[in-house]
C-alpha positions, 0 to 999 in steps of 0.5 A: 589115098591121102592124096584124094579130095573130096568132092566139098574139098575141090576149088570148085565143087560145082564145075567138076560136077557138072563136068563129070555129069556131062561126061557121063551123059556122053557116055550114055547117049553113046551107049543108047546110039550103040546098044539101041541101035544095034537092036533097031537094025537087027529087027528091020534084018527080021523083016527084010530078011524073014523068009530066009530066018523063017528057014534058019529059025525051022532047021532048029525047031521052032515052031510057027518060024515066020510068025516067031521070027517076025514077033522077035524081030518086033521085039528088038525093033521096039526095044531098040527104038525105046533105049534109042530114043529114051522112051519107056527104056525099062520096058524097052530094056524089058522086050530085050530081054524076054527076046533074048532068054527066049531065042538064045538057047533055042536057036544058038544051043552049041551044045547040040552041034560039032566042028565048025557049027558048034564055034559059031553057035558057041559064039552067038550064044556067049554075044547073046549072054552079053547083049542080055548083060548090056540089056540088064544095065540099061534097065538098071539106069535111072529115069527118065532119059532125056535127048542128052541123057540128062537126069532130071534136075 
């Protein structure tokens, strides 16, 4: 590690940092597009499509399943919204969360199925548990976001 130099040991300090910093907000305003957007589309699918979820969500037990699939559905459209846009994301990040500790293990239990029905509930499960690790990060992120994802200075 001799090779390394630290950050007051570079030619110039400021412009590495200010570098890295860009790159990192990159990165950041990828991720909300990604992680935010792949929530607003799944809480419009809610509402496009909730008599046929409303069918799906009362095969598994849940009671009221067009009120259910409605309220999940704007819990992620909000939480989607908020990490997207930046917004209040620790409460967006939130909705996300509650929505996914909520539905996963009611409507992805695997360990109730056989065959072909268990490897998919098996795989939306562990997408869930993933999503909800994502949801954990982005609420780890400090704030505010801005429009690039800038910290403040």
């Amino acid at each position: 590690m001799a090779n390394v130099m630290r950050h007051a040991e570079m030619p110039f300090p400021r412009a590495h940092a200010r570098v890295e910093h860009d790159v990192q907000s990159l990165w950041l305003a990828l991720g909300r597009a990604l992680f935010g957007g792949y929530f607003v589309y799944s809480g419009i699918h809610h509402f496009v499509s909730v008599q046929a979820m409303a069918g799906f969500a009362a095969a598994k037990g849940v009671p009221a399943p067009e009120f259910s699939v409605l309220a999940a559905g704007a819990l992620i459209l909000l939480g989607g919204l908020s990490l997207l846009a930046g917004w209040w994301p620790r409460v967006g990040a939130a909705l996300i969360v509650i929505f996914l500790v909520v539905v996963t293990p009611v409507m992805h239990n695997f360990w109730t199925e056989t065959g072909a029905a268990r490897a998919n509930d098996l795989a939306h499960f562990l997408k869930n548990i993933g999503l909800l690790g994502g949801a954990c990060m982005a609420a780890a992120l400090p704030t505010p976001w801005n429009g690039t994802g800038h910290p403040p200075e």
